[in-house]
GUDREN-711483 format. One line per field, with one value per atom (N, C-alpha, C, O): atom name; x, y, z; residue number from 1. Coordinates in pm, 1 decimal, always signed. Example, Ala and Ser with C-alpha at 12.3 -4.5 7.8 and 13.67 -1.06 7.14 Angstrom:
BEGIN
atom: N	CA	C	O	N	CA	C	O
px: +1319.0	+1230.0	+1320.0	+1423.6	+1285.0	+1367.0	+1290.0	+1340.9
py: -569.0	-450.0	-330.0	-331.9	-225.0	-106.0	+3.0	+113.8
pz: +780.0	+780.0	+780.0	+846.5	+708.0	+714.0	+787.0	+803.9
seq: 1	1	1	1	2	2	2	2
This chain:
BEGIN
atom: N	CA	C	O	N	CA	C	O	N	CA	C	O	N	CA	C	O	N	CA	C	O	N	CA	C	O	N	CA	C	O	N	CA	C	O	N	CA	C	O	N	CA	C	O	N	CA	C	O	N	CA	C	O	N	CA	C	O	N	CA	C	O	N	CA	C	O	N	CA	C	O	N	CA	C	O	N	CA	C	O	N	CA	C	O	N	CA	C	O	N	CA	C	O	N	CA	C	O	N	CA	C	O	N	CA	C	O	N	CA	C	O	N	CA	C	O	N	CA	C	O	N	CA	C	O	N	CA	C	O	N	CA	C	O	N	CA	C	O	N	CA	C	O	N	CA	C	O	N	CA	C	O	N	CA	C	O	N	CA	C	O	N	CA	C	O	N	CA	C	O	N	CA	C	O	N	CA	C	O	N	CA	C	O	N	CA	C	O	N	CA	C	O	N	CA	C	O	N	CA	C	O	N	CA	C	O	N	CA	C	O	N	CA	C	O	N	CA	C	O	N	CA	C	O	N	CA	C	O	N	CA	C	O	N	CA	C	O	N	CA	C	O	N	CA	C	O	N	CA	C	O	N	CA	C	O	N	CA	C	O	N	CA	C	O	N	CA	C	O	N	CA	C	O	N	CA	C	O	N	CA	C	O	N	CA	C	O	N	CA	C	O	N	CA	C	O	N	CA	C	O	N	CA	C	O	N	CA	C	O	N	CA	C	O	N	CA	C	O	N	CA	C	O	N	CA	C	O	N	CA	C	O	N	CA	C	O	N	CA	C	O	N	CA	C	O	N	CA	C	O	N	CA	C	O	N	CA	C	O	N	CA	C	O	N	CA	C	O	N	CA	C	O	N	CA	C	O	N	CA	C	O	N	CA	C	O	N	CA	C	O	N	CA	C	O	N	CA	C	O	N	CA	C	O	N	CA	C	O	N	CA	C	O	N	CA	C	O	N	CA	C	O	N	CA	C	O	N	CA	C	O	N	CA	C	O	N	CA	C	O	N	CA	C	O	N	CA	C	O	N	CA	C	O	N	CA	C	O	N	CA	C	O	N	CA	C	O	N	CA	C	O	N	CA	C	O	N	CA	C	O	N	CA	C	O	N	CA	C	O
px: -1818.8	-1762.9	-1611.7	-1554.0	-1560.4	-1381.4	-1367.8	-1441.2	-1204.1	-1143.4	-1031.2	-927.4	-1046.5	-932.9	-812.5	-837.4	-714.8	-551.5	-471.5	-412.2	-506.1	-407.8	-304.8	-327.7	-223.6	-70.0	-66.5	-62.3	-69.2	-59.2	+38.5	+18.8	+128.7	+184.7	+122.4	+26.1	+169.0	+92.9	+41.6	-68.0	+132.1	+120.1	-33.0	-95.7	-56.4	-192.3	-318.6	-434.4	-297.1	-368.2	-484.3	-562.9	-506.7	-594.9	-668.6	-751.7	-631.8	-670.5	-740.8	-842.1	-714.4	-773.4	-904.2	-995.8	-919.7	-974.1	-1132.6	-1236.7	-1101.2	-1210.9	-1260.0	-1370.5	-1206.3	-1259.5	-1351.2	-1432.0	-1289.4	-1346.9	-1500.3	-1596.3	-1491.8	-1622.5	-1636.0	-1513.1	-1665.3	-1712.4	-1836.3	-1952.1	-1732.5	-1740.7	-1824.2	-1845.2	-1909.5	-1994.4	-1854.0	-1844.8	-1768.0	-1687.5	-1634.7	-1549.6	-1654.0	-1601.8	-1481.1	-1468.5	-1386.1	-1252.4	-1207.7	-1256.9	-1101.4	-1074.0	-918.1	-856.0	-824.9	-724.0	-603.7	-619.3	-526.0	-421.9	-312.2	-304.2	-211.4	-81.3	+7.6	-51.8	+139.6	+194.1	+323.7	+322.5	+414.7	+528.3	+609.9	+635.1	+669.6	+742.4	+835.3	+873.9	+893.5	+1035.7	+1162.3	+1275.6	+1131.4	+1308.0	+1285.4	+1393.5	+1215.1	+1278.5	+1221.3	+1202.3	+1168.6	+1123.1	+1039.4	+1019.6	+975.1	+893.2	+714.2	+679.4	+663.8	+488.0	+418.5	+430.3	+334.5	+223.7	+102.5	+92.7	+6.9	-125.7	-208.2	-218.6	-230.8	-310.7	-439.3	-479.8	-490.1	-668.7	-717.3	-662.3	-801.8	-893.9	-1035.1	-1102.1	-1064.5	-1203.3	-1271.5	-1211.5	-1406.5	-1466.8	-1575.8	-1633.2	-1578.9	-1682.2	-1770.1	-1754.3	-1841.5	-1926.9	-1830.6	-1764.2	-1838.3	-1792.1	-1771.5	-1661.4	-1918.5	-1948.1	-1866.9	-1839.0	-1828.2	-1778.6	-1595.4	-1525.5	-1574.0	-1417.5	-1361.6	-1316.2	-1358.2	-1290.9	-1311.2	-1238.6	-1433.9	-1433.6	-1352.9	-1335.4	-1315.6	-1260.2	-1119.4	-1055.6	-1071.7	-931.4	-878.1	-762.9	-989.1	-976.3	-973.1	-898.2	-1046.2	-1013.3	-921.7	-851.9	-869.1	-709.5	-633.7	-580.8	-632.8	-515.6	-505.6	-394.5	-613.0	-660.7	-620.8	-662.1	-566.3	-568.0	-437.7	-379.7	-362.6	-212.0	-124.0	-129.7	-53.1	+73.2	+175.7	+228.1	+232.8	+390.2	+478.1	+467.0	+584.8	+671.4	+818.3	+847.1	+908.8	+1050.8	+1075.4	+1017.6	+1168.4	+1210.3	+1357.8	+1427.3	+1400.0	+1611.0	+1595.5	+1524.7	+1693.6	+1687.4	+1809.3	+1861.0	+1888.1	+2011.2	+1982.0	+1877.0	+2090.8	+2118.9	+2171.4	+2268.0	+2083.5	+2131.5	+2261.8	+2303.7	+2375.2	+2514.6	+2470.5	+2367.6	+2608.0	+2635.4	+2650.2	+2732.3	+2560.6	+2614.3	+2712.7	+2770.1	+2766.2	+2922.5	+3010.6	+2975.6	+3136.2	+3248.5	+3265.6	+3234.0	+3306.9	+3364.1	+3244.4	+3193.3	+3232.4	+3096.2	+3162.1	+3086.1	+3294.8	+3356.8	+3368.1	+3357.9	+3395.2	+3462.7	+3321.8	+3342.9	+3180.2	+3103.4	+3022.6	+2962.6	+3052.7	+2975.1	+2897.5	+2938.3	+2718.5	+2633.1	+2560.4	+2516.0	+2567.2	+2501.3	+2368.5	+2323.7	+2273.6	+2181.2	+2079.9	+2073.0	+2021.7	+1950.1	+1824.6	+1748.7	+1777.5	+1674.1	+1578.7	+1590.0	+1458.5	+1370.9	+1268.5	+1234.3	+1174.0	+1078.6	+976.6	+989.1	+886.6	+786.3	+632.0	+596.5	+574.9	+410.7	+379.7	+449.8	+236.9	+161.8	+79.1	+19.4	+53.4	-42.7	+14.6	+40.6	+37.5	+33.4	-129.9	-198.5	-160.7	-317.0	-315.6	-212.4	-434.7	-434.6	-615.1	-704.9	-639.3	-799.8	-816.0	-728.2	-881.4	-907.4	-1054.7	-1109.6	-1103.6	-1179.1	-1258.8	-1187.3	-1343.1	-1434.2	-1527.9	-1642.4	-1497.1	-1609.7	-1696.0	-1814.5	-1675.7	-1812.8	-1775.4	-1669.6	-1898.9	-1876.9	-2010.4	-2121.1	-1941.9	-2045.1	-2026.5	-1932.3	-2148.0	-2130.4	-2205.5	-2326.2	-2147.9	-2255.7	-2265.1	-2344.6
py: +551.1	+545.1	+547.4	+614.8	+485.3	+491.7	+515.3	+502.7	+567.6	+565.5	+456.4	+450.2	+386.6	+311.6	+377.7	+408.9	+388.5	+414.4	+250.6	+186.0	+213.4	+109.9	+161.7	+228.9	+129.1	+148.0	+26.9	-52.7	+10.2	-129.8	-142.7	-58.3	-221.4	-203.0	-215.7	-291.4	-140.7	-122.9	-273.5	-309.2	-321.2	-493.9	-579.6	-667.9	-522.7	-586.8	-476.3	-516.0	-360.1	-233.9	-298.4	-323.4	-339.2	-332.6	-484.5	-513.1	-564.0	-691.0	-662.4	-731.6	-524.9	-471.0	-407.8	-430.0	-336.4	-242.4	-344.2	-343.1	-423.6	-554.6	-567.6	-514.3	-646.3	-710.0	-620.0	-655.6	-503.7	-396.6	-358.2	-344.8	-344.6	-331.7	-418.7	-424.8	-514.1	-686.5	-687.9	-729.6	-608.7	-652.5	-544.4	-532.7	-412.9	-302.9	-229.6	-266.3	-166.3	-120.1	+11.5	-25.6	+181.5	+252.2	+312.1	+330.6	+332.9	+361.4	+462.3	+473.6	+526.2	+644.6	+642.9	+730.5	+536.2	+543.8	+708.8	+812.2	+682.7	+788.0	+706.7	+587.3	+774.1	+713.4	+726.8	+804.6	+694.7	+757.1	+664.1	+541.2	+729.2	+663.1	+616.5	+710.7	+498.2	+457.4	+539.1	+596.2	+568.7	+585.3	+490.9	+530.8	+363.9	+329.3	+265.6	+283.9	+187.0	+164.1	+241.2	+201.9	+387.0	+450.1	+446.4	+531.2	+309.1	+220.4	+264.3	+315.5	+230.4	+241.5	+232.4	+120.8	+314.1	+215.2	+304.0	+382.1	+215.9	+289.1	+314.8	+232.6	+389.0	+416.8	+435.0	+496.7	+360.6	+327.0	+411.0	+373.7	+512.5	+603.1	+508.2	+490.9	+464.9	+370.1	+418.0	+415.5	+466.7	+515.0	+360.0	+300.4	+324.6	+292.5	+258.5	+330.0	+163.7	+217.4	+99.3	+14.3	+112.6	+27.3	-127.2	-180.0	-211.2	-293.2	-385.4	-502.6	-318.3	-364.1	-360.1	-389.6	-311.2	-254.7	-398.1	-419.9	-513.7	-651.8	-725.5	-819.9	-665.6	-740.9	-662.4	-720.3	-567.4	-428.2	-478.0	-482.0	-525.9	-579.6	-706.4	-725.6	-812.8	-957.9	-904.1	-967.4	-794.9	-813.5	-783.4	-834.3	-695.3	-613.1	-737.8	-779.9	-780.3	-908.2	-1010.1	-1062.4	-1066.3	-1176.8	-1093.3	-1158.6	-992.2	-927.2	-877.3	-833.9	-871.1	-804.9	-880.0	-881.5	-938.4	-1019.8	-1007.8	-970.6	-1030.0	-1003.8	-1086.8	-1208.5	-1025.7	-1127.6	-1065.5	-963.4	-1163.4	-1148.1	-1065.7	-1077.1	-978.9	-897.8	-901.4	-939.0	-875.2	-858.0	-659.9	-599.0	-613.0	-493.2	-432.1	-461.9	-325.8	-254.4	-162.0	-101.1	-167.1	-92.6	+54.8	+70.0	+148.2	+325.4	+316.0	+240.2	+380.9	+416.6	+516.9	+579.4	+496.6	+599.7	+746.1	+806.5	+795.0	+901.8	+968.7	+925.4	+1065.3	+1120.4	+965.3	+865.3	+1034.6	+933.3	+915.5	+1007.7	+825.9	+815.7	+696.3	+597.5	+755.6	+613.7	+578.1	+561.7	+570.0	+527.9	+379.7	+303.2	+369.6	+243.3	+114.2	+2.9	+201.3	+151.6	+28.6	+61.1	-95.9	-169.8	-210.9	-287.9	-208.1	-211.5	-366.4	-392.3	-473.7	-591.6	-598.3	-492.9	-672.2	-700.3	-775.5	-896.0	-680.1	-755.1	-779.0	-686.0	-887.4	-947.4	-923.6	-977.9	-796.1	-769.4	-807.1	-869.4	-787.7	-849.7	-679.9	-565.5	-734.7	-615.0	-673.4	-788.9	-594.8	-577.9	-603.7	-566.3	-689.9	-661.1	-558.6	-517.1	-503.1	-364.5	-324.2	-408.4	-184.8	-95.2	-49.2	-0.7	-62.1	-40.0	+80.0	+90.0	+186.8	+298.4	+256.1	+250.9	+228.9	+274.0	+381.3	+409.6	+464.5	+614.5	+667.7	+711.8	+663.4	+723.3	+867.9	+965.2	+868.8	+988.7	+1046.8	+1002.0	+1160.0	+1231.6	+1300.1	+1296.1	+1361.0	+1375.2	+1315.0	+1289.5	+1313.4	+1244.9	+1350.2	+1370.8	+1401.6	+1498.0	+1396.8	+1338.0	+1407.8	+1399.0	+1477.1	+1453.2	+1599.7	+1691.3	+1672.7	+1739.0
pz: +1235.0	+1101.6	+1112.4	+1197.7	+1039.1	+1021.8	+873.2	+775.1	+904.2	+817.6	+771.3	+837.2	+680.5	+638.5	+533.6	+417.1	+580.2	+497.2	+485.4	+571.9	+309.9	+282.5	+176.9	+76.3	+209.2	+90.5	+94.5	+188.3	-67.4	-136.7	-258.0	-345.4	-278.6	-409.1	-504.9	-516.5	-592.3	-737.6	-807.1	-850.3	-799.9	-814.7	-759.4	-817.8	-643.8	-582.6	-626.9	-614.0	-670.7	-700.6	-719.1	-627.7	-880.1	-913.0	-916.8	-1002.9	-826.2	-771.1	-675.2	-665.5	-538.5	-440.6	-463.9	-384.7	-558.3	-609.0	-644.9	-579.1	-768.8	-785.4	-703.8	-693.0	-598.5	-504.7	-359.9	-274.1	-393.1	-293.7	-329.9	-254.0	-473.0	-603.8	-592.0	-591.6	-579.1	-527.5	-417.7	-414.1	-318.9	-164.4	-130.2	-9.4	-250.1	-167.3	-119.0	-1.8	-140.3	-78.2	-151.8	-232.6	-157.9	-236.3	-127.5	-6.4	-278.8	-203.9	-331.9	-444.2	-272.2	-345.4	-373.1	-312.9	-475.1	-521.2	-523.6	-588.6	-455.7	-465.9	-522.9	-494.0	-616.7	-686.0	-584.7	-510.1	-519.4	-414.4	-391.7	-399.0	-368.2	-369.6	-266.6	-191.5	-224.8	-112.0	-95.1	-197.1	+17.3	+60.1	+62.4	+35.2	+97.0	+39.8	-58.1	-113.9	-143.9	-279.7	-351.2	-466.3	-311.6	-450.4	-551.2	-638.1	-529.6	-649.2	-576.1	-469.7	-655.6	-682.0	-581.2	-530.6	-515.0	-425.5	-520.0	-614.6	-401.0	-446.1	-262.4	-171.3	-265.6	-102.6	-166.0	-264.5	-77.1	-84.7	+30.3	+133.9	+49.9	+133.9	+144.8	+43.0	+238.0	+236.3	+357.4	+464.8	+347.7	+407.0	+430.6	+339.4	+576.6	+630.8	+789.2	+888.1	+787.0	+930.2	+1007.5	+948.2	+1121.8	+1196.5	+1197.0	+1212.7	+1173.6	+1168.1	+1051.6	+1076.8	+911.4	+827.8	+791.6	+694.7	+917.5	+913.0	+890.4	+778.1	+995.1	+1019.3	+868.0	+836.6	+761.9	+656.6	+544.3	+437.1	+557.6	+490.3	+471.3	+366.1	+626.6	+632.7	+595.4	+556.3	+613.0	+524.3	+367.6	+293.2	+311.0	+141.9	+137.7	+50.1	+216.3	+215.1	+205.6	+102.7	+293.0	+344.6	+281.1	+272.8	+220.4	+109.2	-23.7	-119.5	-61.1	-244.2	-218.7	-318.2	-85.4	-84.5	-62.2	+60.8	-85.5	-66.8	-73.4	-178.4	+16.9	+16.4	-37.7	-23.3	-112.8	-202.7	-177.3	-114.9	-248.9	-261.7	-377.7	-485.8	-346.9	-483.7	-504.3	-409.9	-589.4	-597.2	-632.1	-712.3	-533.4	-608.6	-581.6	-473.9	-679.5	-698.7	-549.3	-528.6	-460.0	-343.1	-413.9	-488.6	-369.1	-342.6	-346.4	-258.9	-438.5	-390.3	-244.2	-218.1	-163.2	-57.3	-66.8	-135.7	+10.6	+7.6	+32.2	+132.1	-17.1	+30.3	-69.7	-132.3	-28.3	-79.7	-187.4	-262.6	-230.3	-351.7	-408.7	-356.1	-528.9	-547.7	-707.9	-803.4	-719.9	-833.5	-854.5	-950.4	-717.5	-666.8	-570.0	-521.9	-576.7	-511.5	-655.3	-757.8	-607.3	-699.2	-656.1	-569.2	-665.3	-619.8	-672.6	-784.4	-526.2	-545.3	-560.4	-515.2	-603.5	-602.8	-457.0	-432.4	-390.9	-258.8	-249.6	-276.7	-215.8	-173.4	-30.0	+79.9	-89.1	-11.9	-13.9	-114.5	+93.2	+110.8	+60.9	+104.8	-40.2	-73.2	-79.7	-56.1	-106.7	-126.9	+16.5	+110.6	+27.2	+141.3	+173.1	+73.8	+271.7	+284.7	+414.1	+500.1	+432.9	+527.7	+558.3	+468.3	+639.8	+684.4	+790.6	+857.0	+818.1	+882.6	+933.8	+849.8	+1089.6	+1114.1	+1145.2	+1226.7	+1127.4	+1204.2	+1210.5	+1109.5	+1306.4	+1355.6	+1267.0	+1242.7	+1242.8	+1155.6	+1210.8	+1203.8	+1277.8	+1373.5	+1265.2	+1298.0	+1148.2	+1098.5	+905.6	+848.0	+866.9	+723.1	+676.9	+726.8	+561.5	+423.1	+292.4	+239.3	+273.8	+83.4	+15.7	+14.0	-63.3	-145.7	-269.8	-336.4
seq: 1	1	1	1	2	2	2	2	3	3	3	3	4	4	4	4	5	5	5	5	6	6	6	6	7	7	7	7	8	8	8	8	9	9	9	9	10	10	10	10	11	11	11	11	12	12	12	12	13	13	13	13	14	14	14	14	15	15	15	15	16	16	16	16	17	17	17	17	18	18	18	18	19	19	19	19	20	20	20	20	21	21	21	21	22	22	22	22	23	23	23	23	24	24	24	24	25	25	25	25	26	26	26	26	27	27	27	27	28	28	28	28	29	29	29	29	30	30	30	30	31	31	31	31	32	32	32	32	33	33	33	33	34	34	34	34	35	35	35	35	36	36	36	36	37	37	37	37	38	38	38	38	39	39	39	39	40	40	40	40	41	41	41	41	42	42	42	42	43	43	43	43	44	44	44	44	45	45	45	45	46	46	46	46	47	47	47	47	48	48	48	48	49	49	49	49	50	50	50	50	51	51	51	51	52	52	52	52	53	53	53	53	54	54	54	54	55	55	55	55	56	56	56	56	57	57	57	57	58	58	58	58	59	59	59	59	60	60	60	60	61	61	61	61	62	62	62	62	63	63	63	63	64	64	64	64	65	65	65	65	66	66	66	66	67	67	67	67	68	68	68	68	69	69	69	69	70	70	70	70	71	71	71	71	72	72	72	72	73	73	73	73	74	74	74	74	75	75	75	75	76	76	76	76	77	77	77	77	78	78	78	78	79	79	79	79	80	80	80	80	81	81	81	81	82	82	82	82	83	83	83	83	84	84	84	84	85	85	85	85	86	86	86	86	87	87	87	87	88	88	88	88	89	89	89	89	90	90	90	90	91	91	91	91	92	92	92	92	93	93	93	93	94	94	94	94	95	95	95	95	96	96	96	96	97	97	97	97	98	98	98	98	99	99	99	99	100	100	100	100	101	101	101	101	102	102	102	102	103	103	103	103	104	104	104	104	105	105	105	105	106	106	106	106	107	107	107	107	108	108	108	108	109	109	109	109
């Protein structure tokens, strides 16, 4: 049995989610937030047996996509941020962060 950890942007959330309920697949939504832009994810907990992991990761990969975003850069820390005029930059977001892990024992009561 494994464990699957996806962080997905909020954006693909509930496109993932469908298709997981589609696919026989229960997963357990957490709200959860990135570290550098601060903005939305959603981490998916997916419990399953071995055999079905490689199809676990095609819905992932097929419902997450990565796109271009424009976004206001963090002023600096320290210094003077009077004088800091903050451009607009072009990152690359969404997609999925994926986790397999191994499950030495599984309960359900």
């Amino acid at each position: 049995m494994k464990l699957i950890l996806a962080v997905v942007q909020d954006q693909d959330s509930n496109r993932l989610s469908n298709a997981l309920v589609d696919n026989n697949f229960r997963a357990t939504k957490l709200a959860t937030t990135g570290g550098f832009l601060k903005s939305g994810n959603t981490t998916f907990m997916i419990g399953t047996e071995d055999i079905r992991v490689e199809k676990a990761l095609q819905i992932i990969k097929d419902n997450c996509k990565s796109r271009d975003q424009m976004v206001a850069p963090v002023s600096p820390m320290g210094g003077n941020a009077d004088s800091y005029v903050p451009f607009p930059v072009e990152v690359e977001v969404g997609g999925a962060t994926v986790f397999v892990l191994p499950v030495e024992q599984f309960h359900h009561f």
